[in-house]
C-alpha positions in Angstrom: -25.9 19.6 -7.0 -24.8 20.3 -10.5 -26.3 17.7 -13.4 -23.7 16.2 -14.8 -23.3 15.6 -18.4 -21.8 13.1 -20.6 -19.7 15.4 -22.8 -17.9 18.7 -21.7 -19.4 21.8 -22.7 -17.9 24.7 -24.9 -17.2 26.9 -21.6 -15.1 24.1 -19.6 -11.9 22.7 -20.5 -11.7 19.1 -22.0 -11.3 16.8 -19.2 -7.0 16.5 -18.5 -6.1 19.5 -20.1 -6.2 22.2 -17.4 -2.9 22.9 -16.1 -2.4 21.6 -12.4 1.0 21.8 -10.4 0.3 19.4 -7.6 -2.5 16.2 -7.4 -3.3 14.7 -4.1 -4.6 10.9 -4.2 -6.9 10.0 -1.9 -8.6 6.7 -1.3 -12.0 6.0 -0.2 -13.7 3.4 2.0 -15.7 3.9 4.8 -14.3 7.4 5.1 -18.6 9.0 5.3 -18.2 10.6 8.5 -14.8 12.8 7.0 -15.5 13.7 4.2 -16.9 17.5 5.5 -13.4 17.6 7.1 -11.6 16.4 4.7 -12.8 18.9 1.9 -12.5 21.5 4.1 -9.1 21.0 4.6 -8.0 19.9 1.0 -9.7 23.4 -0.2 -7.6 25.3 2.5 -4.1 23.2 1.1 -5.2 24.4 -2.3 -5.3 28.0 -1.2 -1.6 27.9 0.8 -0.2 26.4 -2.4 1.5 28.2 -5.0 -0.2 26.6 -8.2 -3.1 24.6 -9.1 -4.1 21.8 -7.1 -6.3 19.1 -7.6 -7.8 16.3 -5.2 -7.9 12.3 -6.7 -10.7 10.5 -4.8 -10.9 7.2 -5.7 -13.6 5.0 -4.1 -12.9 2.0 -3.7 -16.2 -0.2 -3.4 -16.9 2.2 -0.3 -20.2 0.1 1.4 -21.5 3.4 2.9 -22.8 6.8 1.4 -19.3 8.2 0.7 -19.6 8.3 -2.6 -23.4 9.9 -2.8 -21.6 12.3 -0.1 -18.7 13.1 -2.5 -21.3 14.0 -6.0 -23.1 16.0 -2.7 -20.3 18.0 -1.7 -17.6 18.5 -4.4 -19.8 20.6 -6.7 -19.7 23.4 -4.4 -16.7 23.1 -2.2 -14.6 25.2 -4.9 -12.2 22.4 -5.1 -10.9 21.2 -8.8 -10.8 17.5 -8.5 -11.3 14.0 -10.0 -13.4 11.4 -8.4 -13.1 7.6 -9.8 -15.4 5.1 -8.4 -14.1 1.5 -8.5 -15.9 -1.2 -9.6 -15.5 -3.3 -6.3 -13.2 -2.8 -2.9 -10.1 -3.5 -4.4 -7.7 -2.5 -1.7 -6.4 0.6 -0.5 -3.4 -0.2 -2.6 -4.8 -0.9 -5.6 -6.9 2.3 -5.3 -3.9 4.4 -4.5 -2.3 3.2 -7.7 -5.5 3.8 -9.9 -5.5 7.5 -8.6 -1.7 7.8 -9.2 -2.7 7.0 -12.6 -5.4 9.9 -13.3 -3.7 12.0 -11.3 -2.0 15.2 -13.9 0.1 16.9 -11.4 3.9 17.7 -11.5 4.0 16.5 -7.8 2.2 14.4 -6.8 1.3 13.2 -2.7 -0.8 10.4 -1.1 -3.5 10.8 2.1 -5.3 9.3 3.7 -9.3 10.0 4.0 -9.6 9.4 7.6 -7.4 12.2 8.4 -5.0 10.8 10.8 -1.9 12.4 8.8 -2.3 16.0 8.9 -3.2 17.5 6.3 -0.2 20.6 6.4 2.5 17.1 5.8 1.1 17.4 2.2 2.2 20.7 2.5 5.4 20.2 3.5 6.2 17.3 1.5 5.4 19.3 -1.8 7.4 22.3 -0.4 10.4 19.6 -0.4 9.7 18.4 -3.6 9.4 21.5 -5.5 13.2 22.9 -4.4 14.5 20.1 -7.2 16.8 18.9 -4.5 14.9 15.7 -3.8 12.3 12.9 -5.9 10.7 11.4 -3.3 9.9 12.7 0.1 7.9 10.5 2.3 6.2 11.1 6.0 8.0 9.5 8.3 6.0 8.6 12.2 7.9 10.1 14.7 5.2 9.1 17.0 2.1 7.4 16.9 -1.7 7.7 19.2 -2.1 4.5 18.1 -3.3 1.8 20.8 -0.2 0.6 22.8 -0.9 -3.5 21.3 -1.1 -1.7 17.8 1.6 0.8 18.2 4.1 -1.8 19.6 3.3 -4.8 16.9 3.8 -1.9 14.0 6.6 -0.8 15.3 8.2 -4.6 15.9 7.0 -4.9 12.0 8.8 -2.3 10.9 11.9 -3.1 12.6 11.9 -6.1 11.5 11.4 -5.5 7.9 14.1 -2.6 7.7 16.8 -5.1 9.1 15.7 -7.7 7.1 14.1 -7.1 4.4 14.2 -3.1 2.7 16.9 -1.6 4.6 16.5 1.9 3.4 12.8 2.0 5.5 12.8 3.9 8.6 11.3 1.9 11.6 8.4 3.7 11.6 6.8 2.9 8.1 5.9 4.7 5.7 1.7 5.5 5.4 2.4 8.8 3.7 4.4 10.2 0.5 4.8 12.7 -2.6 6.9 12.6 -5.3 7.7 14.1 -9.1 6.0 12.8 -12.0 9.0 11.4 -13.1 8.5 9.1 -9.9 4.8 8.3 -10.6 5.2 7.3 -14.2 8.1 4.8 -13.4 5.9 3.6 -10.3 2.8 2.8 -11.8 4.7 0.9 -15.2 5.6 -1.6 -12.4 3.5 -4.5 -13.3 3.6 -6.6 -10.3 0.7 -8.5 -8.3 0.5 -9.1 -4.7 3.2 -6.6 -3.4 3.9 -3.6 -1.4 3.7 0.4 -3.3 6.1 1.5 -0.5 8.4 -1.1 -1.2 8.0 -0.6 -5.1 8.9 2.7 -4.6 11.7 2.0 -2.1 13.1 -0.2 -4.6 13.2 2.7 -7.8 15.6 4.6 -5.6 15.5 8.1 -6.7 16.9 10.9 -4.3 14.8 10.7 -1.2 14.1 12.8 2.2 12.1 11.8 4.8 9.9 14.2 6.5 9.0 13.1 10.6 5.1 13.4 11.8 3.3 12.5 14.6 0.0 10.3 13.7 -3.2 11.2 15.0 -5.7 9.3 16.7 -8.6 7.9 14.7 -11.6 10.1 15.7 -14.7 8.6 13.3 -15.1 5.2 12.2 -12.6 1.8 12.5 -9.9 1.0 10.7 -10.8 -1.5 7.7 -7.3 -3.0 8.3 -8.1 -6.4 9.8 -5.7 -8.9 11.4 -6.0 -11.4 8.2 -5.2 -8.2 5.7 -2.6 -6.9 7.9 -1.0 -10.4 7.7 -1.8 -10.8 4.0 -0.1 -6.9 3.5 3.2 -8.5 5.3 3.7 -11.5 3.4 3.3 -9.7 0.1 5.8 -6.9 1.5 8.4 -10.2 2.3 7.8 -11.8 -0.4 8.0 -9.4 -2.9 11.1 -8.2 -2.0 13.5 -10.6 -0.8 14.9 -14.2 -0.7 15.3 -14.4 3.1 12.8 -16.9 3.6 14.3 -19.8 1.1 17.6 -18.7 2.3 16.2 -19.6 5.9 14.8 -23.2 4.2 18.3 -23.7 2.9 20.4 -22.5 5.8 18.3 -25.2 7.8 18.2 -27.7 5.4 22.2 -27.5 5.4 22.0 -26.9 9.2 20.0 -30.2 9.4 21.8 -32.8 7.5 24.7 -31.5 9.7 22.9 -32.4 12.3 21.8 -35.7 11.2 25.0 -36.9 10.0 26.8 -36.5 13.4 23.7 -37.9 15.1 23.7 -41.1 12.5 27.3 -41.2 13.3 26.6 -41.9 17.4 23.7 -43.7 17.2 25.4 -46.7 15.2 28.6 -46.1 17.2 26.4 -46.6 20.1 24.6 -49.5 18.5 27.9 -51.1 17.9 29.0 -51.1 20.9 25.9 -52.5 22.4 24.5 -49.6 24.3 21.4 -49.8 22.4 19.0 -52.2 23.7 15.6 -50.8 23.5 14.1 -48.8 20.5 12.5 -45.4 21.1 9.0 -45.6 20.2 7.9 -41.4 21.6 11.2 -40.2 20.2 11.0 -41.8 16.9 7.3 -40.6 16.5 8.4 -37.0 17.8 11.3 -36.8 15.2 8.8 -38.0 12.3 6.2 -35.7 13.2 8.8 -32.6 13.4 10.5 -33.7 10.1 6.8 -34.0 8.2 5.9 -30.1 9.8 9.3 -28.8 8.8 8.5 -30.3 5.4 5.2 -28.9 5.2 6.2 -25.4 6.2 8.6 -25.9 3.2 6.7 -26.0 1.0 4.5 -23.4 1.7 7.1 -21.1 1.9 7.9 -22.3 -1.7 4.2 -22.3 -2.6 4.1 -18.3 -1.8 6.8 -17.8 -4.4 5.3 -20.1 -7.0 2.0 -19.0 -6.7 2.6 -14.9 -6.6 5.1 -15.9 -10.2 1.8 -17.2 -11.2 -0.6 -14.2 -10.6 2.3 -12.1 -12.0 1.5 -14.5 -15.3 -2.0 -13.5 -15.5 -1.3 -10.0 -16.1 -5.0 -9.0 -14.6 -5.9 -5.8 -14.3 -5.5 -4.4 -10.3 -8.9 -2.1 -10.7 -11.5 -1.7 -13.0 -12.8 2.1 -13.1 -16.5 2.3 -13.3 -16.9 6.0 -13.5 -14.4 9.0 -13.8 -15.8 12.5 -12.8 -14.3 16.0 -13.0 -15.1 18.9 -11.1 -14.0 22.0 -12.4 -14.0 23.9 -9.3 -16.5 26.3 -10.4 -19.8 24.4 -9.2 -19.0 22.6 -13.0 -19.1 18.7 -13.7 -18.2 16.6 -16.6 -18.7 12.9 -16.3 -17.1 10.1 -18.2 -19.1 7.1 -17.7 -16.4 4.1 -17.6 -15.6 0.0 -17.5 -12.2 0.0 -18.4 -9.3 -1.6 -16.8 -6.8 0.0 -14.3 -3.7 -1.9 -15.0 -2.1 -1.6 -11.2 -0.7 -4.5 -9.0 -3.4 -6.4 -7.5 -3.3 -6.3 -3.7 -5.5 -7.9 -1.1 -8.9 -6.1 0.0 -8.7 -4.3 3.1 
């Protein structure tokens, strides 16, 4: 492995100057046993391509050797790159948006390090963006060899959240995407906390087309995406991005008094009349304890709001960037030792 040193030398080019055409971010967490493969196949992208590529690895507080492996590997794969080592796991978000934000490319794409999108999508979705027809392409599942329990709650997500929520999505989601600088630089000045990139990016507009896929299997390792941070991931995705659920309270809330009225109306024209001769114990229990759940689910719904207003106060920094490494492509390393701030949207750790 090369030694790297603190400042660039005479015969390599000041970190961010060399010209590059295309930048591919990739996060990193757990991602040890495909890394090999994953070189491998960024170098052969890099070669198909007609300009200067460079990979963006950003490790995000990866608990395993990935990042020894990366220092390992990189010096001598032949691949021009930039390697940023978080401070902590931030997210996969988070880390997505710090590598957006070193990236230097005039196109710019997003992968995955466990290699279930192929790589030749990059390929394609740069070949779209380059014919100055479109802004944004994104990779769009056609299929998935996903379990059957995980393929068929995604899917019911996704459906779900086109119809009600982003309507431009397609109903497969969205894991994958590239777009132009212009894109990136109006993406990552979104200061926001607690959303969704996909539907920040979704909601800029720009002129998009979608590019179908098939996603393949997992082959090495488990998915860091829990139940509690795949539930976490979809109420910041609602949340963020619409009103549906205090139009809900309120449609209920309207729906209810409604209901109460005409109910108060025959219970005293029953008590009038003498019909009433025994009070309800069980259903006047019932009622209270439905009305007190109602009201607590309420205000949690309001809570959510309130409190994500209040993290978007804060203005805290997504990622902090503890140290930023080129690799020149040539077996050639220049370090920047770093503790500064990556001003990104927060998100939840995987």
């Amino acid at each position: 492995m090369s030694s790297a040193s603190s400042e660039p030398t005479d015969a390599l080019p000041a970190p961010g100057t060399e010209s590059v055409r295309y930048s591919v971010v990739v996060p990193v967490y757990g991602n040890e046993a495909t890394i090999p493969m994953l070189l491998d196949r960024l170098v052969t992208l890099a070669g198909d391509l007609d300009g200067p590529m460079e990979a963006v690895l950003v490790v995000d507080g990866s608990p395993d050797g990935s990042l020894a492996l990366l220092r390992q590997l990189l010096p001598t794969s032949g691949l021009r790159a930039q390697l940023l080592s978080l401070s902590r796991n931030y997210g996969a978000l988070s880390a997505t948006q710090a590598g957006l934000r070193a990236a230097r490319g005039e196109y710019i794409a997003t992968m995955a390090a466990d290699l279930q999108e192929p790589v030749s999508l990059v390929e394609e979705l740069f070949a779209r963006l380059t014919t100055g027809d479109h802004d944004v392409a994104v990779g769009v599942r056609s299929g998935r060899k996903d379990p059957a329990m995980s393929s068929l709650l995604a899917k019911t997500y996704w459906a779900f959240y086109g119809r009600f929520v982003q309507k431009e999505l397609p109903p497969g989601g969205v894991d994958m995407f590239g777009c132009t600088r212009q894109v990136v630089t109006e993406l990552v000045r979104l200061d926001e906390s607690h959303t969704s990139l996909v539907g920040l990016l979704y909601w800029l507009g720009f002129r998009r087309v979608e590019v179908p896929y098939v996603r393949n299997e997992r082959e090495h390792g488990k998915s860091g995406w829990s139940f509690r941070r795949k539930l976490r991931y979809m109420s910041d995705s609602v949340f963020s991005f619409t009103d549906l659920p205090i139009t809900l309270l309120i449609t209920g809330g309207v729906l209810g008094v409604l209901g109460s009225s005409i109910a108060g109306v025959a219970v005293f024209t029953a008590w009038a009349m003498g019909d009433v001769q025994v009070e309800g114990y069980t259903p006047l229990m019932l009622m209270l304890l439905l009305v007190c759940s109602a009201i607590l689910l309420a205000l949690g719904i309001v809570g959510s709001y309130v409190w994500r207003t209040y993290e978007n106060s804060k203005h805290r920094p997504g990622a902090v960037t503890l140290h930023h490494e080129h690799f020149h492509g040539g077996g050639s390393t220049t370090s920047e030792p770093r503790h500064d701030a990556v001003h990104e949207p927060v998100q939840a750790g995987r």
